[in-house]
C-alpha positions in Angstrom: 95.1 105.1 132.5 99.0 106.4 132.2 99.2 109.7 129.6 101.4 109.2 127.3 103.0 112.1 124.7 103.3 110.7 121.0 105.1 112.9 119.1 105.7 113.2 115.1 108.5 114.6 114.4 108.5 116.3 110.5 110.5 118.3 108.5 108.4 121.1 108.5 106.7 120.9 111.8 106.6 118.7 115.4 103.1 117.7 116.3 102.9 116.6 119.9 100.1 115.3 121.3 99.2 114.1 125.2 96.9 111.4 125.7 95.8 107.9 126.8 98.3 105.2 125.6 96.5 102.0 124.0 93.1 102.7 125.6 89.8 101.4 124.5 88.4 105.3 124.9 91.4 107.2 124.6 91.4 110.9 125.5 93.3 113.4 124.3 94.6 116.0 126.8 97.1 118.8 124.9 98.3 119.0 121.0 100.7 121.3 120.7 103.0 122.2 117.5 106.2 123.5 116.8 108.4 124.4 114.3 110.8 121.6 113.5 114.2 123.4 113.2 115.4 123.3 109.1 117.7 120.5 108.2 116.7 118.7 111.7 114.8 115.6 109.5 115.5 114.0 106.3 112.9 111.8 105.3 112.3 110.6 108.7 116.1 110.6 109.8 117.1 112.6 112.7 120.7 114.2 111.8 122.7 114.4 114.2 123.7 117.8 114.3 120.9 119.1 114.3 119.8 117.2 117.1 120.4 119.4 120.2 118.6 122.1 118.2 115.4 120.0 118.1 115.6 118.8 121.6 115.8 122.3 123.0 112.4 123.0 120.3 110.8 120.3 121.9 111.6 121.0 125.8 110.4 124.7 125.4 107.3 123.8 124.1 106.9 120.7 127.0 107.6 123.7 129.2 105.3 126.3 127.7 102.3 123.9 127.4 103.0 122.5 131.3 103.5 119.0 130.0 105.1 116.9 132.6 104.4 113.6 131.2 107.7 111.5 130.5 107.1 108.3 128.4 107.1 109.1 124.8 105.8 107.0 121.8 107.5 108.5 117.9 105.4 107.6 115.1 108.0 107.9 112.1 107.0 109.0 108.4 109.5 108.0 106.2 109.9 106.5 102.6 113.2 104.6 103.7 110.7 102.3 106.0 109.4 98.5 104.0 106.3 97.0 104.1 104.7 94.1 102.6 101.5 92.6 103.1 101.4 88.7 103.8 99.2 85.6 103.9 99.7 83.3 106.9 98.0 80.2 108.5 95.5 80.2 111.2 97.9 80.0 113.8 98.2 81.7 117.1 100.2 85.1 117.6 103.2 84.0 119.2 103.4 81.3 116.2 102.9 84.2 114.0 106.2 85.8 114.9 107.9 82.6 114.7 107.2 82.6 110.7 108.0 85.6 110.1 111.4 85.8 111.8 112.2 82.5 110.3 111.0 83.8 106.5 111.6 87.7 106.7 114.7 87.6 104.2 111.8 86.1 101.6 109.9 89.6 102.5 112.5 91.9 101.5 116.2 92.6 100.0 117.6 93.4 103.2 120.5 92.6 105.2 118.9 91.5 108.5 120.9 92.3 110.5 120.8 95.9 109.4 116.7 96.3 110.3 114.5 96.2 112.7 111.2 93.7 112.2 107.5 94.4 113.2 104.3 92.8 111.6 100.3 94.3 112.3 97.1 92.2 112.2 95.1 93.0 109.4 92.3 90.8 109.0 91.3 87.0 109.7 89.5 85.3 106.2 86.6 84.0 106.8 85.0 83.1 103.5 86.2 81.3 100.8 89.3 79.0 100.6 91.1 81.1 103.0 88.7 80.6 106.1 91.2 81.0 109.3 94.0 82.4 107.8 95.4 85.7 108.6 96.6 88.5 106.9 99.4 90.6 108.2 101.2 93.8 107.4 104.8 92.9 107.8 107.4 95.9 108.3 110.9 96.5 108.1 112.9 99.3 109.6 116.4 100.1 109.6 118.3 99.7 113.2 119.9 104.0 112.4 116.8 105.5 111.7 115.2 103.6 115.3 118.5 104.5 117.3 118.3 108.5 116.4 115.2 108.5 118.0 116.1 106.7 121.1 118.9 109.0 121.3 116.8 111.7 121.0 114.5 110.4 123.7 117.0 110.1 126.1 119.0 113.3 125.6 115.5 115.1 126.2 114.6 113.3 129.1 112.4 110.9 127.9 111.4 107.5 128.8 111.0 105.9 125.6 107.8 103.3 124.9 107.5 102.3 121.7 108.3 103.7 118.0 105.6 103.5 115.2 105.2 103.8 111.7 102.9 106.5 110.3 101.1 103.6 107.9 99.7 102.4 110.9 99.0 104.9 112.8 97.6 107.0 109.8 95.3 103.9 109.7 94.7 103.4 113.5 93.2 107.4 112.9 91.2 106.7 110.0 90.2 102.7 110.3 86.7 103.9 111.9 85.4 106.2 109.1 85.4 103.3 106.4 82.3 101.7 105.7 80.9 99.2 103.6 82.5 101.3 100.9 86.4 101.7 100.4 87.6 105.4 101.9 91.2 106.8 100.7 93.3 108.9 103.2 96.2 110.7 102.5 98.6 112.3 104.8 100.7 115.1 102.9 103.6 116.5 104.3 106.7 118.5 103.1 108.7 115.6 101.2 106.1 112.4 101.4 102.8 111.6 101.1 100.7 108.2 102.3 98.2 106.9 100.5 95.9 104.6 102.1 92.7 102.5 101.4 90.2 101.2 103.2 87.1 99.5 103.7 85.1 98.6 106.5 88.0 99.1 109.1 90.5 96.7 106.8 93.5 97.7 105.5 93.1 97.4 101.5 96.1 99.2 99.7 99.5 101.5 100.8 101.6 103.8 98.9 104.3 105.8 100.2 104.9 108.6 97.3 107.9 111.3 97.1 107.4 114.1 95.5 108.8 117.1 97.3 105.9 119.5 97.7 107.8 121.8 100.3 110.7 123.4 100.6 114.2 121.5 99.8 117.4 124.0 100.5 119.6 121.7 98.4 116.9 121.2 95.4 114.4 124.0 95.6 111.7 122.3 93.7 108.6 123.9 92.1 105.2 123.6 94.1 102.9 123.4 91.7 105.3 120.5 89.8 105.5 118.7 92.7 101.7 119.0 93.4 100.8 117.4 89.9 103.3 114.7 90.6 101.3 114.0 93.8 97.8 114.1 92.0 99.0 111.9 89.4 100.5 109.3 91.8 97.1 109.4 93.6 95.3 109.0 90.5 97.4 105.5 89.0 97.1 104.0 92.9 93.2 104.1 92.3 93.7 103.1 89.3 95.7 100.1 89.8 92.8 99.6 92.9 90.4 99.9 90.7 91.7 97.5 88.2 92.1 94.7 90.7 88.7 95.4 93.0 85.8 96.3 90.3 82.7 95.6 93.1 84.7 98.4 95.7 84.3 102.3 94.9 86.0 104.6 96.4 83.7 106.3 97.8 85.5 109.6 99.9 88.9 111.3 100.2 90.3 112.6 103.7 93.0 114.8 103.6 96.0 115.3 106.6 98.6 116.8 107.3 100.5 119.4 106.3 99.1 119.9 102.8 95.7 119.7 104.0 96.5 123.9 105.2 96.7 124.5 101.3 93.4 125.0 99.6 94.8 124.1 96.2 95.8 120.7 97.1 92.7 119.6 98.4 90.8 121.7 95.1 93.1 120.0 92.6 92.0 115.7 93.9 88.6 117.0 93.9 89.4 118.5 90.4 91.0 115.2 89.1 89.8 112.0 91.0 85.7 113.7 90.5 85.4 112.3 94.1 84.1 114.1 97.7 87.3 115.5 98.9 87.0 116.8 102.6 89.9 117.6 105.7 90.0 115.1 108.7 87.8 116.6 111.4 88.3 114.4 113.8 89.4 111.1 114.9 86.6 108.9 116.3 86.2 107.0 119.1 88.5 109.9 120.2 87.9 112.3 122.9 89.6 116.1 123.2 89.7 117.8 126.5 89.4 121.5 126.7 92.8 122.0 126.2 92.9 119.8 123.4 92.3 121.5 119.6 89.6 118.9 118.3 89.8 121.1 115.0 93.3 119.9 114.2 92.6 116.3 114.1 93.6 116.1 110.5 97.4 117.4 112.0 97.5 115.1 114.6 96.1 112.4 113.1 98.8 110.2 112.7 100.5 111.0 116.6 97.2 110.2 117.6 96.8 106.7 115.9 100.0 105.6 117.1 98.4 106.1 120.3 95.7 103.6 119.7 97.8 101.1 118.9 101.7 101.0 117.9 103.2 98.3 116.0 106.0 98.5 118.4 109.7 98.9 116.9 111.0 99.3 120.5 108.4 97.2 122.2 112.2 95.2 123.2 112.2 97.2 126.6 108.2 97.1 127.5 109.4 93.1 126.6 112.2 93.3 129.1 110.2 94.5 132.0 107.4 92.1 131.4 109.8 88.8 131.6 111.8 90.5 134.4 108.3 90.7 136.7 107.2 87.3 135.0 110.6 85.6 136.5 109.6 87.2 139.9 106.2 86.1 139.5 107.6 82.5 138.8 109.8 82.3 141.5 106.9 83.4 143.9 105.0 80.5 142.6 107.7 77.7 142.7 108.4 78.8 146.8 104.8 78.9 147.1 104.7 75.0 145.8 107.3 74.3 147.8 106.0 75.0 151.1 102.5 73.6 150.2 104.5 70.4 148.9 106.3 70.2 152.5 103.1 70.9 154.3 101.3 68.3 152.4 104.0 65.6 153.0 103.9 66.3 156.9 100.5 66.1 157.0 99.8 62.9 154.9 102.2 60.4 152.5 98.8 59.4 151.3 97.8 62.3 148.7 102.0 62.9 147.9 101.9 59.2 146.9 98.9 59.7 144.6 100.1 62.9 143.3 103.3 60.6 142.2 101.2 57.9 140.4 99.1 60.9 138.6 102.4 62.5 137.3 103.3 59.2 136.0 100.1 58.5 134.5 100.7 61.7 132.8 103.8 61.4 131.6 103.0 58.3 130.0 99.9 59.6 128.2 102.4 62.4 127.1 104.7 59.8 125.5 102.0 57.6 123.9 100.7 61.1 122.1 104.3 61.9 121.5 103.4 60.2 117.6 100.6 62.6 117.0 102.6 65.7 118.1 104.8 65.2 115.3 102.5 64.6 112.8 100.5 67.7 113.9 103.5 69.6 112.9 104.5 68.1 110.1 100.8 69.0 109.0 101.5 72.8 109.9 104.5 72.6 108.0 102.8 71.2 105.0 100.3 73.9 105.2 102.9 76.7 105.1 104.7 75.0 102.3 101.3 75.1 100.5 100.7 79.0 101.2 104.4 79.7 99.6 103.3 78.3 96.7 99.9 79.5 96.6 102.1 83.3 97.5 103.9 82.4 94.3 101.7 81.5 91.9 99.3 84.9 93.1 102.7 86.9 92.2 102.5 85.3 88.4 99.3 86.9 87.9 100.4 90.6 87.9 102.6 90.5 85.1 102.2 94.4 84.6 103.4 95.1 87.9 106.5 95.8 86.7 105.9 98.3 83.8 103.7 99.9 86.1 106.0 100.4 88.8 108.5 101.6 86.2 106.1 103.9 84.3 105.2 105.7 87.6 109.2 106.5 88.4 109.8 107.2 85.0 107.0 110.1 85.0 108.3 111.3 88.1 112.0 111.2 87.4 112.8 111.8 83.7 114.1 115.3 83.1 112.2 117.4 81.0 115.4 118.0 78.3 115.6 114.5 77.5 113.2 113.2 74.2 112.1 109.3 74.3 112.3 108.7 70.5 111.5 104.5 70.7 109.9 102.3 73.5 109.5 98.6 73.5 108.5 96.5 76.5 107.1 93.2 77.9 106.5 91.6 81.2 110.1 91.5 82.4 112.0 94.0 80.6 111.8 97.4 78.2 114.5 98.7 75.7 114.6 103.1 75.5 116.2 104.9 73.1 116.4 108.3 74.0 117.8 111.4 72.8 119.7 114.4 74.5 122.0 117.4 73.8 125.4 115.8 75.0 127.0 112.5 76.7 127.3 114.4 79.6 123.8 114.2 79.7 123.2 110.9 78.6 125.7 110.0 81.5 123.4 111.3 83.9 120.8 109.8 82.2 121.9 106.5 83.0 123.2 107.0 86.5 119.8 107.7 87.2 118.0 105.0 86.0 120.6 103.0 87.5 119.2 104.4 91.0 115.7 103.5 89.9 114.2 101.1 92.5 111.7 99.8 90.1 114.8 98.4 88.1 116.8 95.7 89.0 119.7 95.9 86.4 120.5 98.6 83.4 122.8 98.2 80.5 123.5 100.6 77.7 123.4 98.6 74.4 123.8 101.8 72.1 125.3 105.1 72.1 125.8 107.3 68.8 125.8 111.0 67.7 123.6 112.1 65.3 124.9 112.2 62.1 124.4 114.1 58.4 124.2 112.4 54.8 128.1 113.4 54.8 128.8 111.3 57.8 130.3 114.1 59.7 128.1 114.9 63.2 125.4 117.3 63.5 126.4 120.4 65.9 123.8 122.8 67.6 125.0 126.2 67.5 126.6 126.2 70.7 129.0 122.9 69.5 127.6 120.5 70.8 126.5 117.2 69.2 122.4 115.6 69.0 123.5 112.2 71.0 121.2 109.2 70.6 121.6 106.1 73.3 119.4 102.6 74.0 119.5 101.1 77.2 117.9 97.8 78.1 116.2 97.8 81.7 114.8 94.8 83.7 112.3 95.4 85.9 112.1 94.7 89.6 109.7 94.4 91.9 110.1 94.5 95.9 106.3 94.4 97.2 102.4 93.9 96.1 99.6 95.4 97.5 96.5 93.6 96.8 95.3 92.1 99.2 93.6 89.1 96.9 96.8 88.1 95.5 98.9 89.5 97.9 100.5 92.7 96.3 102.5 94.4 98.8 101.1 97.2 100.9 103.1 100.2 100.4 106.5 100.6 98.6 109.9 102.2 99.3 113.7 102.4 98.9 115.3 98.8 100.5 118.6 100.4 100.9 119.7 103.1 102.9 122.3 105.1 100.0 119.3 104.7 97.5 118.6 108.9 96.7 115.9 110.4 98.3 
């Protein structure tokens, strides 16, 4: 089996592992990590000036660890990368891209042309209504943030494979240590975490959740804040699983990553969820050589799943190379026919005569089933028009999903200044009224909820100063005026994650100028 290195590139640190690409007892030969030079990342973005200073990081350390292998597989963490989780007929895999290219714009807000589309099998039904059909993970990427790591590939001297995305191969590491009951594993790093759950080797439920644990030269941000932010997060996603599988516990926590070095996370989710809380020890199924650091599984984790199996992002050039040697392949065969064609008719008319009648027979049988060829897929259509619907209707059913969404942002985003004096809401829409110390601040305010991704539109519908029983406005000592404002938000929502009513699967920014 060809090694392969699959590296992870982060913002705090570059995990690089050696081992056996897609095997069905992979072995892990070297994990080495490095620092990853500041600035070089942005929530999973190479910049570009930066660049050169990464590549020389990653070539020493190649060098220092006598690692000569060449083809490279990334595995990308990033909260700029879309997901959605899918129900699709019983239909075979290359029919299985077909609907999905053909229905992706129904997937997500994107411009298509902008991303880069890959699916993952999850599961096949096989009780109820849903016998046969599958269940996919579909994902979205955009074309930049693929392109700075093929860059980067080549610039270091690397013959790129394939690019992942850390959902999978976080759950590629992890699938095997779910059993009959529902695991969660979450891979903290410096500005993300991943949420995960899982049962029995199926993919259940996603999050990606930002909260900026680590350190952030342009915002320095507390890391004890950020830390309750990420509890909290953790604790509405098993709440919202909770809510919609009552017969599944969760029965364990596995923590990854960079934050599982700090005690205090991993003491705090004990603390809160009242659930066994423990570090990834190892990745099974998975064997370390003696140069290998077994011990750090729950840092390598994620390169290491990608190395079990990659949804493929850049799978175009493995592509390429397989239809080049399947042309050759045909063109063998069609000479080979030839020759045994010309042999045959120099030996006998006889059997070339029979072979004629036989292709006619054929291609008369062919035409007389021509009828039932198109009502076959006309039935296949039906039956995708019926699961749209069926999609639909499961979407209805979540009418909180919204507030939910909302709520969650609004924790993590509202500014501690800013007093919430009213709050009315439904299924679609909530009206705030709010109070600060100035319009400057009410501004900002609004240009952030404005930027809220769990908000698809944001008007202001009041905006007064506070005023005395004179009529004349209220002034703190400094000047300034008490201001009071209402907006009126609708909510939005991109993705579902349940699986029985097909939620999306994890949750992030559509659009590339949306704020980090």
């Amino acid at each position: 089996m060809a090694k392969m290195l699959s590296i992870e590139i982060g913002c705090s640190a570059t995990r690089i592992v050696e081992m056996d690409y897609q095997a069905k007892k992979p072995k892990v030969y070297k994990c080495v990590e490095v620092p990853t030079p500041e600035g070089a990342v942005r929530d999973g973005y190479l910049e570009p000036a930066k660049r050169e200073q990464l590549r020389e990081a990653v070539r020493s350390a190649l060098k220092a660890n006598k690692i000569r292998t060449k083809r490279v597989l990334f595995t990308i963490f990033s909260g700029k990368i879309i997901s959605r989780e899918i129900v699709l007929p019983g239909v075979k895999e290359h029919q299985i891209n077909a609907i999905i290219e053909s229905n992706v714009t129904e997937y997500f807000p994107i411009e298509l042309s902008d991303y880069k589309i890959s699916h993952m099998h999850i599961s096949t039904f096989r009780e109820g209504e849903n016998v046969g059909k599958h269940k996919v993970l579909v994902i979205a990427a955009e074309k930049s943030l693929l392109e700075g790591y093929e860059k980067f590939a080549e610039e270091a001297g690397l013959n790129i494979a394939d690019i992942d995305y850390a959902g999978n191969s976080v759950y590629q590491a992890t699938k095997q240590n779910a059993g009959a009951e529902a695991i969660m594993a979450i891979k903290v790093e410096a500005e993300n975490a991943l949420v995960t759950i899982m049962k029995q080797g199926i993919l259940l439920m996603q999050r990606t959740v930002n909260y900026n644990i680590g350190h952030q030269p342009d915002e320095p941000v507390d890391p004890e804040e950020a830390l309750r932010v990420l509890v909290g997060t953790v604790m509405r996603v098993m709440d919202f699983y909770i809510s919609n599988n009552e017969e599944s516990r969760i029965e364990q926590i596995y923590l990854m990553g960079e934050g599982s070095k700090e005690s205090r996370v991993l003491d705090m989710l004990t603390e809160q969820t009242q659930l066994p809380c423990r570090v990834l020890e190892n990745v099974r199924g998975v064997t370390f050589g003696k140069k290998a650091d077994d011990a750090a599984a729950n840092l390598y984790a994620s390169a290491i799943g990608a190395g079990i199996k990659s949804v493929g992002f850049d799978a175009e050039k493995e592509k390429e190379r397989h239809e080049t040697n399947y042309v050759s392949a045909s063109i063998l065969i069609i000479v080979f026919f030839i020759v045994a064609a010309a042999a045959l008719l120099s030996m006998s008319l006889i059997p070339y005569n029979t072979a004629v009648l036989e292709q006619k027979e054929l291609q008369k049988r062919q035409q007389q089933l021509e009828p039932a060829r198109i009502v076959h897929d006309q039935y296949l259509g039906m039956k995708l028009l019926l699961d749209k619907v069926r999609y639909g209707h499961a979407l209805t059913e979540h009418s909180n999903d919204g507030v939910l969404e909302f709520l969650g942002e609004l924790e993590e985003k509202l500014p501690s200044d800013v007093e919430v004096t009213e709050f009315s809401s439904d299924d679609e829409q909530c009206v705030i009224t709010m109070r600060v110390a100035d319009k400057e601040t009410a501004a900002g305010v609004i240009k952030m909820f404005r930027e809220f991704e769990s908000l698809s539109s944001v008007t202001v519908d009041s905006i007064t100063e506070e005023k005395n029983e004179d009529g004349g406005s209220i002034l703190e000592e400094d000047g300034s005026a008490t201001i009071y404002f209402s907006i009126n938000c609708v909510y939005t929502i991109i993705e579902h994650t349940d699986p029985a009513t097909a939620v999306p699967a994890a949750s992030s920014a559509a659009e590339a100028e949306s704020a980090e």
